[in-house]
Each structure stands twice: as C-alpha cells, then as structure tokens.
C-alpha positions in Angstrom: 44.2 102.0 110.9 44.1 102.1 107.2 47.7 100.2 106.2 46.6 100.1 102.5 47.5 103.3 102.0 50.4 102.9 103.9 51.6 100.2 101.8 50.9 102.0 98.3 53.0 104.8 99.7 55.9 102.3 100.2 55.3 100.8 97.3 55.3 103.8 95.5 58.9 105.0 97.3 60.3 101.7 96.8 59.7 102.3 92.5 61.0 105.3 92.8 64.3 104.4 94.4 64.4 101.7 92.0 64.1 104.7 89.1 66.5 106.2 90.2 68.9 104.0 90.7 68.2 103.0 87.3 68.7 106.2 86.2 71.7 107.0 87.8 73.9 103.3 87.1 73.0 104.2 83.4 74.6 107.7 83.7 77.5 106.5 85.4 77.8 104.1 82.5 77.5 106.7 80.0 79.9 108.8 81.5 82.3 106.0 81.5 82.0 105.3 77.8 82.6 109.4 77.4 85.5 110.5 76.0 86.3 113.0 78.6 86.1 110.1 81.2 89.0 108.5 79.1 91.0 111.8 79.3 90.7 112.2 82.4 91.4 108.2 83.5 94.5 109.1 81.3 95.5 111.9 83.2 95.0 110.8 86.2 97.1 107.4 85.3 100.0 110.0 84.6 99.5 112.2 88.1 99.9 108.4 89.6 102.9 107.6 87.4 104.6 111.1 88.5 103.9 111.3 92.4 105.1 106.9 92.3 108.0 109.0 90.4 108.5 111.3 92.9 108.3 109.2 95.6 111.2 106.7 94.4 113.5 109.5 94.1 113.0 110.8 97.2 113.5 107.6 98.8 116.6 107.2 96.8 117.9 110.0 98.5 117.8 113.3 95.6 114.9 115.0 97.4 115.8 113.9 100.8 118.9 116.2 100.4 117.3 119.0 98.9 114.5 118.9 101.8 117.2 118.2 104.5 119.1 121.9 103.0 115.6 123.4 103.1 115.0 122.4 106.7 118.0 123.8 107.6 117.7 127.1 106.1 114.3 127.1 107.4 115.6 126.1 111.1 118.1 129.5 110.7 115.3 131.6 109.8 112.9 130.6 112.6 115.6 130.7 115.3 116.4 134.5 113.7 112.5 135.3 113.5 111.9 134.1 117.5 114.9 136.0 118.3 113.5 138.9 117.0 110.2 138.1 118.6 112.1 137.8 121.5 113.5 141.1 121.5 110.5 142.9 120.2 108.3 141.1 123.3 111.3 142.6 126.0 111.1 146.0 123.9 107.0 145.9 124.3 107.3 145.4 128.2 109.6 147.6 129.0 107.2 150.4 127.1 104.3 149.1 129.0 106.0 149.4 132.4 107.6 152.8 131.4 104.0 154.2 130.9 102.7 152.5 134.1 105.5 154.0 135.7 104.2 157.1 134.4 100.8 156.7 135.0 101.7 155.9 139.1 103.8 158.7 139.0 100.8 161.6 137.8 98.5 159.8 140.2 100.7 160.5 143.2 101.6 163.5 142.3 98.2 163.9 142.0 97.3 162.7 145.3 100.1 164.6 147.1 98.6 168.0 144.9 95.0 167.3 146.1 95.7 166.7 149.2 95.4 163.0 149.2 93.2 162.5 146.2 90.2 163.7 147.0 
C-alpha cells in the first residue's frame, strides 16, 4: 500500500479547504464593509421596527378587531359557498340517477324487444 500518495492527496485537500475558507471569510468581510450591506442592514432594521410595530398594535387590540370583522365576513361567505356546494352536489346526483334511470330503462326495454337481450 503506497500511503504517501495518500497522504499528499490529503494534504493537498486539507490546503485547499483552508483556501477557500480564506477566500470566502475575506469576501464575507468585504461584503460587510460594502455600502449595499449597510442599506440593506438599514432596511432590514426598519422591516423589524415595522412588523415589532405591527405586532404591538395588534396585541393592543386595533387589528384584533379588524381581523375578528374579517373572520366573520369570511365565516358568512364560506357557510353561503358550502351551501351552494351543497345544493349543486344534490343537483349533480339527482342528474346522475336521472340518466341511470334512463340508461336501465333502454336496456330493458331493450331486453323485453330482443327477446331477453340476446
């Protein structure tokens, strides 16, 4: 077994990870000295400031009543839409046994016409 080459191989991965890690903390750094990084930090600082915001108010109660009015116009409208459903489901069935009934009916008249459906 030849482990020299075996170990220049690691050795070789093991700089090149190091390389690259290199390469990549001092990117990372560069990027956080950029003045798009700071833009966007900013940015983001004010999303957080908004939804923290956001939150308070609707724990103090202003969006809980506007969500509560919207769940209950939303409750009316799916109660009206399953109704609907309901109805359309009952009108669906009663076509589908209408046309079986149909169906039975040309077979045994059929049958009776052929002489028992030969």
């Amino acid at each position: 077994m030849d482990t020299g080459n075996e170990n220049k191989e690691g050795n070789q991965d093991r700089d090149f990870a190091d390389k690259t890690e290199d390469f990549l903390t001092d990117k990372a750094k560069k990027v956080k000295r950029s003045e798009a990084f700071g833009k966007i930090s900013g940015l983001l600082n004010q999303v957080e400031d908004f939804m923290e915001e956001q939150s308070e108010k609707f724990q103090s109660g202003e969006t809980g009543a506007k969500l509560e009015a919207l769940k209950g116009k939303a409750e009316e409208q799916a109660e009206e839409f399953w109704k609907k459903a309901r109805d359309a489901g009952r009108k669906f069935g009663d076509q589908v046994d209408e046309s079986i009934d149909k169906i039975k009916g040309k077979k045994d008249r059929t049958n009776y016409q052929n002489g028992g459906g030969i």
